[in-house]
N, C-alpha and C positions, 0 to 999 in steps of 0.2 A: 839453796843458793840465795843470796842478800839481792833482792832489789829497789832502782833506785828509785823513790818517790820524790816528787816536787810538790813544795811543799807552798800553800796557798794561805796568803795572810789577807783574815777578812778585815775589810775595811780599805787596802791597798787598792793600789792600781792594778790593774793585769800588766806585770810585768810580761808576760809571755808574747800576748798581744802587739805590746809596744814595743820591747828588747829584743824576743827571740829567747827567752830566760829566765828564770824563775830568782824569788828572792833568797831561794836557799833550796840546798837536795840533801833528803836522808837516804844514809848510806845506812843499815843495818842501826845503832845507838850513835850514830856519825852525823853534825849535821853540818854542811859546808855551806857557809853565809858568802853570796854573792856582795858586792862591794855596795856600800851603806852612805848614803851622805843626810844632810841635814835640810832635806824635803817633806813639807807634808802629803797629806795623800792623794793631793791634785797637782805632785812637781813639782810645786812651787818653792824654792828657798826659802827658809823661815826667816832669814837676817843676814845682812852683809857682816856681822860681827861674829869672833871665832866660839864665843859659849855658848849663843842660843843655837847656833849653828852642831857645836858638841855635844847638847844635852839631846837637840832633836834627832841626832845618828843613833845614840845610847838609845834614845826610847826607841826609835825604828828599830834595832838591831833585837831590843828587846820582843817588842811584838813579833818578831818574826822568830826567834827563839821559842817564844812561846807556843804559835801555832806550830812548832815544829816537835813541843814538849819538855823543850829546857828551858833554858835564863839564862844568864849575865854569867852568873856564876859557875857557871858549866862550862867557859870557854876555858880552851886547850890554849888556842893559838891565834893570834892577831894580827894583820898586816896595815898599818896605818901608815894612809899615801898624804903630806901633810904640805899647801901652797907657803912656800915660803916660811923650810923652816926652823928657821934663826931666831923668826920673832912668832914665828906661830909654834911652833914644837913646844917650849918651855910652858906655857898658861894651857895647853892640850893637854901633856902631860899630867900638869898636877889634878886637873877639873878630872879627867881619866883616874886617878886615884881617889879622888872621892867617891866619883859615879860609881868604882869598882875597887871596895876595901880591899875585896878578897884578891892579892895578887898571883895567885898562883895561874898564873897563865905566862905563857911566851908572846914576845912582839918582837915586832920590826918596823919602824918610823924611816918611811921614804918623803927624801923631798922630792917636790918636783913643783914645777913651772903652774902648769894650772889642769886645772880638771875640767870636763867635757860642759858645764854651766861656769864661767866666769866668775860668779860670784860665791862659787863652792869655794871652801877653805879647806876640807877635809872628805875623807872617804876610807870608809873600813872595812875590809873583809875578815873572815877567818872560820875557826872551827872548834865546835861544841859538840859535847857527848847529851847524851838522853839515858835516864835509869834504866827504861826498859825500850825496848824495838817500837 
């Protein structure tokens, strides 16, 4: 029977502590990424602007990928919830295809109004496999 582990990225916050929720849960080679924004490891926003904002999700999402046994590369499926975006969607995008040559994954770009920090631009969840359990 699979069970499910939470999965602890050193160097983070206690997500569990503070949320109620971990930065991500392995399910068997499954791993499902709780929503990612562009915070270092003390909360903080890295920048009111949308790249340093973008590259610091990518690298969050990465480390927690990592602790969890995969990468970047291993995502399946992406949920990008994007502040305003008309003018943020287009430069997220393309910075999105460098950070991740490899496009074999699925997305979905939501706008919306604004995210739970004001000065968030972006926020990503989704889901990655691992080689082995």
């Amino acid at each position: 029977m699979l069970q499910k582990q939470a999965v602890k990225v050193p160097g983070s916050r206690n997500w569990e502590a503070e949320f109620g929720f971990h930065p991500a849960v392995k399910l068997g080679n499954m791993v499902y990424l709780t929503g990612h924004v562009g915070c270092d490891q003390n909360g903080v926003c890295v920048s009111d602007a949308l790249e340093p904002q973008v590259r610091k999700v990518f690298e969050n999402l990465q480390a927690t990928l990592r602790a969890s046994g995969s990468d970047l590369s291993k995502m399946v499926q992406m949920t990008c919830f994007i502040v305003d975006i008309l003018r943020n969607g287009p430069p997220f995008w393309a910075l999105r295809k460098q950070i991740m040559p490899n496009t074999v994954f699925t997305s979905a770009s939501i706008g919306i109004h604004e995210l739970a920090d004001p000065r968030l631009l972006i926020e990503i969840q989704g889901v990655a496999y691992c080689d082995e359990r």
